[in-house]
N, C-alpha and C positions, 0 to 999 in steps of 0.2 A: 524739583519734580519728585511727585510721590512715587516709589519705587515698593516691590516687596522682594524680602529676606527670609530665601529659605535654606534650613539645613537642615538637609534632608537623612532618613533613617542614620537618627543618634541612639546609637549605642549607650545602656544607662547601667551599672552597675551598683546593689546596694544605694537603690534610690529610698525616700522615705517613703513608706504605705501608707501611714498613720496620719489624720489630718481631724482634730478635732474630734466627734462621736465617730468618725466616718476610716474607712481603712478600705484597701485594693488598690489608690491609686495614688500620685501627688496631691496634692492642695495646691490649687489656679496659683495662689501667694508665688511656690517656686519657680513657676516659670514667667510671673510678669518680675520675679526679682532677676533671675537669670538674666531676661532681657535686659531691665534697667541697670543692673552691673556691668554688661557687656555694650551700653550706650556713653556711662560714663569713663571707660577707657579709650573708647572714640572721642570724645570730648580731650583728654590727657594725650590723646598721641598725635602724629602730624596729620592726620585725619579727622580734624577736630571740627571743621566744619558739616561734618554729618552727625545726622543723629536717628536712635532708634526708638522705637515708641508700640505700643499694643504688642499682643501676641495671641497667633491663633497655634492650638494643642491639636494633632493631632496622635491618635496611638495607634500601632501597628503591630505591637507584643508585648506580651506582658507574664510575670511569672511571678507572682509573689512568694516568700520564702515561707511555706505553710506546710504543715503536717497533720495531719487527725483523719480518721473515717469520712468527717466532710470538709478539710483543709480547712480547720475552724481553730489553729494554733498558731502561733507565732514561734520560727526557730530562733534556739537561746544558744548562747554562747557565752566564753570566758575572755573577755576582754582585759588587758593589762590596767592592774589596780589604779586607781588616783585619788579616792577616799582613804582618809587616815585609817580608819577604820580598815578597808582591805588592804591598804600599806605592810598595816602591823603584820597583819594575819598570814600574808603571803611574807614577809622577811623572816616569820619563824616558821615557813613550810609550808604554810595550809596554802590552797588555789583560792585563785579571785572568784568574786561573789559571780552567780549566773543573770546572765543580762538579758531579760526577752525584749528584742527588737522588732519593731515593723517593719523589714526590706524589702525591697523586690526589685528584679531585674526586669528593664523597660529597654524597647526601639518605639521612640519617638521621631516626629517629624514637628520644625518650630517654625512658623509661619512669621513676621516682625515688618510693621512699615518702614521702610528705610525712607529719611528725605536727605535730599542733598544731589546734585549731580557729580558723576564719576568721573565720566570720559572715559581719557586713557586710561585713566589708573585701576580702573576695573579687575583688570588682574589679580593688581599687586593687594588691592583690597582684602577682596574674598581670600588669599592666600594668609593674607594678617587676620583676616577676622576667622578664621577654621582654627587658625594658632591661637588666638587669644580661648577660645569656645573650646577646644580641648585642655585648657589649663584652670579652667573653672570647674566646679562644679555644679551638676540639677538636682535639686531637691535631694541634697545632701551627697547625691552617688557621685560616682568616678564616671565618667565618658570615656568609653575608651575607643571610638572611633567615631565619624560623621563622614557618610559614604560621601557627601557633595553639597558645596554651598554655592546659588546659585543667587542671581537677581535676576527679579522677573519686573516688566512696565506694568502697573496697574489698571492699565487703562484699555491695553490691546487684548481683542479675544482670542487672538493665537497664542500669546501668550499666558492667558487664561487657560484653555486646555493644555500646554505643555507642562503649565504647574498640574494642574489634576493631576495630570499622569503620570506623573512624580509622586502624587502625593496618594494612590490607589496601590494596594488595597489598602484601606483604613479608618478609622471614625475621628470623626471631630467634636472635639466637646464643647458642646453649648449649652446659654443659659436661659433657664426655662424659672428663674421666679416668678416671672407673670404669672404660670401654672399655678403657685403655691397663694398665690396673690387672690387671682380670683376664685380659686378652689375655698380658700379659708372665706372670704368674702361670702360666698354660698353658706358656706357652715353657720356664720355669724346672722345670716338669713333665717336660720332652720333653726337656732339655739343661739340665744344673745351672750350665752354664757358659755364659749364655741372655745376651744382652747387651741393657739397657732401649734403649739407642738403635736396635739393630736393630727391637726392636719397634714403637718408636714409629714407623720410616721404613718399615714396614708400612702403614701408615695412612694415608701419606700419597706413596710414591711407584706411579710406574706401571706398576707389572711385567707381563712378557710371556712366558711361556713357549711354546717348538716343541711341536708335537704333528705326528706324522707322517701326510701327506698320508692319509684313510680314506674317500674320495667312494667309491669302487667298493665297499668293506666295506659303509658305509652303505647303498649302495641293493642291494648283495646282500640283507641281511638285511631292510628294508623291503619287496625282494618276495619272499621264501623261504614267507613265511606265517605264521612262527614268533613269534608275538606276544610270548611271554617273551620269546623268545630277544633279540628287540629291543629291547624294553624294558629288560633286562639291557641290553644295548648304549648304549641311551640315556642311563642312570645314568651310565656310565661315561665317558661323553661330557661331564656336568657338572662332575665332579671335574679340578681338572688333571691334566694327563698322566705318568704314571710308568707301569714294565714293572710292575706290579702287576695283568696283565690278570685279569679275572674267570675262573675255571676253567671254568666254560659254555663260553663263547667258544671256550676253547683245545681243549677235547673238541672241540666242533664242525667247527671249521675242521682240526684234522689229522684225522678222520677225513671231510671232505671228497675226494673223489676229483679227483685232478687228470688236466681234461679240456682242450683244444681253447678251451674259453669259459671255463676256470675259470683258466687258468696266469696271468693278469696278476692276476687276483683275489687267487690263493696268494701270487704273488708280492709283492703291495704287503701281505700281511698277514703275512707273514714280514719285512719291514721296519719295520711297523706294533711288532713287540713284539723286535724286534731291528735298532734302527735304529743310524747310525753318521752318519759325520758329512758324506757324501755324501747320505743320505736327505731327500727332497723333504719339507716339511712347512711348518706351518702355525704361526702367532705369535696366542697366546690371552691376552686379559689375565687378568690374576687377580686374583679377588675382594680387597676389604679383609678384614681379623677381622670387622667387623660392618656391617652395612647402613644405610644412610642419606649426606646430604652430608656429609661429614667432610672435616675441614680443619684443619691445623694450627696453633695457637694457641700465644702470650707470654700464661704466664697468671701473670707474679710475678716475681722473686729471692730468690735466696739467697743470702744472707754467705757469703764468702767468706775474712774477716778478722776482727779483735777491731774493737765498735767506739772507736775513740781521741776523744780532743781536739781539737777544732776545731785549737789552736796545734799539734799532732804531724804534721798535714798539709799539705804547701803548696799553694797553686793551688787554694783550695775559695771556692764560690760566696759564701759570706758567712763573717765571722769568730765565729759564735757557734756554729753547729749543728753536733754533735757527726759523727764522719765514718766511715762503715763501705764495705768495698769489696763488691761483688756479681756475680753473672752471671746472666744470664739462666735462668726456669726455662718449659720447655717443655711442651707438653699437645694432647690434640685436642678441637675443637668438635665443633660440628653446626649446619649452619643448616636449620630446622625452622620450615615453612611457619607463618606464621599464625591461620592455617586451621584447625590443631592445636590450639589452645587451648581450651579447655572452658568455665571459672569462675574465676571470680576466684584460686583457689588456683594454677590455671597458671600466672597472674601474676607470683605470690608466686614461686613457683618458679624462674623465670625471672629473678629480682633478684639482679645479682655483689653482691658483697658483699667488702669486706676480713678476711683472716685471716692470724691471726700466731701463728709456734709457733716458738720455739727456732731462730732466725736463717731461719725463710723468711716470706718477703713475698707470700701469693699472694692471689689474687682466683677467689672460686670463688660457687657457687651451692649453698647448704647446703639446701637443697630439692628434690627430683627430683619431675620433672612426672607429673603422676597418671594412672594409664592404669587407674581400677577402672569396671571395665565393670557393676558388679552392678545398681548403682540405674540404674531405667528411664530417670528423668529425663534419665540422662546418654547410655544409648544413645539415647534418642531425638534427641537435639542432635547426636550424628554425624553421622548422617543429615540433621540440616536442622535448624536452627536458627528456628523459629516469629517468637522477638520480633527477630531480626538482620533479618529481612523486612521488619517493621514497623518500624522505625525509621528 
C-alpha cells in the first residue's frame, strides 16, 4: 500500500546555496539523494521490506549567508588547513587561506512515497526513521531538529488536508521545463538561429526597457472624451515599447491642430514615436514568457564523456565505482503556494523523481498538477475547503 512520508519543519543548518549557475537554494540532486540514502538503510535494517522512492520540496525559511548593499556576497571564513600548501603556511604562523562559501540556513518540509505496509510497528518506525534523518545530512547541512514525522494514506481526502495543514504556510517547488520547452520552441519559430540559453536567461533575468516620457499624451487622451480612443492607448501601454504605434493614434494626433496648449503635447508625441537618444523616458520591466514565481533550477547532468574504469582515472573517491565526467543541466521551477493543492493526486504530482536516458541524469516530476475544474467537488474546495476547517 502506497503511503506518504512526511518530516515535517526540518531544521537545516549550513545547507549548500550553490547549485551549478544558480545560488539561494539547494539543487532537487540533494534531496532526491537524502531520500535515496535514507531508503537504502531501510533496505539494511529489520525494516527492510519497505522502501522509499520520489520526493516532494517543500520550503518554509530561508536565510542565506549574504552580505552586501544587495546581499549579493557570499560570507568567507577560515576553515582548518588540508592543502599542503596552507599546511605549510599555518605550521610556520600564518592563518589558513579564506574560503567563500555558499551557505544558508533552511526549514524544510520532505514529502517521500513510502510503500510497504506497517501495522503495528508504526511507532517504532517513524521513531527509527526521525533517528536515522537526524544523523544524515541535507544538501550538505547539519539538521538539527525535525518537529514530526508523520505517515499519511495517499488515497483518503482527510488525510489529504491534515497533510496540508502541516505542510502551510509554504511553497512547493515545482518543475516548469515544459515552460522553457515551449517558450524556446516559439523562439526557434521567430529566429531559426534562436539560442536555448538566451531563452532560458529570459526566465530568469530582469530586464528593463525605455519607453519615452507619455504623462501629457496620457492625460490628453483621458480627458479628450474618446473612450476608444483611450483604450487603444492603454493596450498599447501594456505591450513593451517599440515604433509599432497603433494607426488610431497616429491619424489622431497629426490631424491634431497645433495650438498655443497643444505644442508641448505634439511635441513630446513626436518624440514618443521618434525618439533618439536624447529623449526623456521611462525604464519598464518586462514580463517573463509565463506567469507565476519562476526561478531558476540544477535539475540533473549530462555525460559529457564515455563512462571508463575506475583504474583509467586518477584521483576518484573510491577504487571500484566506474567514472563518467558531467556538467550541469539547467531548467526553471516555480514555487507554488500550498494553498494550491487540491487531493491527493497534487501530491503525487509534486514527487521528483529520478530519470535516465542515454547519458542525462535528471530529476524531474513525471505528473503535472491537475487544474480540471469540471467536478463540483473540486470547484467547491477552491473556494474553501469544509474538512481543512474541521480539523
Amino acid at each position: 500500500m502506497t503511503q506518504y512520508l512526511l518530516l515535517n519543519k526540518v531544521k537545516v543548518q549550513n545547507a549548500n546555496a550553490v547549485s551549478g549557475f544558480t545560488w539561494g537554494f539547494p539543487a532537487i540532486t540533494h534531496f532526491l539523494g537524502f531520500t535515496h540514502n535514507l531508503s537504502l538503510k531501510l533496505g539494511r535494517s529489520t525494516y527492510q521490506g519497505f522502501s522509499l522512492k520520489g520526493c516532494t520540496v517543500v520550503a518554509h525559511e530561508h536565510h542565506v549567508h549574504t552580505f552586501g548593499k544587495y546581499n549579493d556576497r557570499f560570507l568567507q571564513s577560515k576553515n582548518p588547513a588540508y592543502l599542503s600548501g596552507d599546511v605549510n603556511k599555518v605550521t610556520q604562523g600564518g592563518a589558513p587561506s579564506i574560503v567563500e562559501e555558499g551557505k544558508m540556513n533552511m526549514t524544510v518540509s520532505l514529502v517521500m512515497e513510502f510503500d510497504g505496509f506497517v501495522g503495528r510497528e508504526v511507532g517504532d518506525l517513524l521513531t527509527w526513521l526521525k533517528q536515522q534523518c537526524l544523523m544524515q545530512r541535507l544538501a550538505g547541512g547539519s539538521i538539527l531538529s525535525i518537529e514530526d514525522v508523520q505517515l499519511f494514506d495517499s488515497t483518503s481526502q482527510q488525510s489529504f488536508f491534515k497533510l496540508k495543514r502541516l505542510l502551510m504556510p509554504g511553497f512547493i517547488l515545482m518543475d516548469r521545463s515544459s515552460h522553457l520547452a515551449e517558450y524556446y520552441q516559439t523562439c526557434l519559430d521567430k529566429n531559426s538561429e534562436a539560442d536555448q540559453l538566451e531563452a532560458w536567461l529570459d526566465f530568469i533575468a530582469l530586464r528593463q526597457q525605455a519607453r519615452p516620457i507619455s504623462s501629457l499624451i496620457n492625460k490628453h487622451l483621458q480627458e479628450a472624451g474618446e473612450q476608444n480612443l483611450y483604450s487603444i492607448w492603454l493596450e498599447h501601454l501594456v505591450k513593451p515599447y517599440n515604433i509599432d504605434i497603433p494607426q488610431e493614434l497616429i491619424n489622431y494626433f497629426s490631424e491634431l491642430e497645433e495650438t498655443k496648449n497643444t505644442k508641448t503635447l505634439l511635441k513630446q508625441w513626436n518624440e514618443y514615436i521618434n525618439p533618439t537618444n536624447k529623449t526623456s523616458a521611462e525604464w519598464e520591466y518586462l514580463s517573463k514568457p509565463n506567469p507565476g514565481y519562476l526561478i531558476p533550477i540544477m535539475t540533473g547532468y549530462k555525460a559529457i564523456s564515455p563512462v571508463y574504469e575506475n583504474k583509467e582515472v586518477a584521483n576518484t573517491r573510491d577504487s571500484e565505482t566506474p567514472v563518467c565526467f558531467v556538467e550541469s543541466v539547467h531548467s526553471v521551477g516555480e514555487w507554488l503556494g500550498v494553498n494550491r493543492l487540491k487531493n491527493h493526486r497534487d501530491i503525487a504530482s509534486s514527487l521528483w523523481n529520478y530519470q535516465y536516458d542515454d547519458g542525462w541524469y535528471l530529476c524531474q516530476q513525471t505528473k503535472q498538477l491537475e487544474n480540471d475544474e469540471s467536478d463540483l467537488e473540486q470547484q467547491v474546495s477552491v473556494l474553501f475547503d469544509p474538512i481543512d476547517e474541521l480539523i
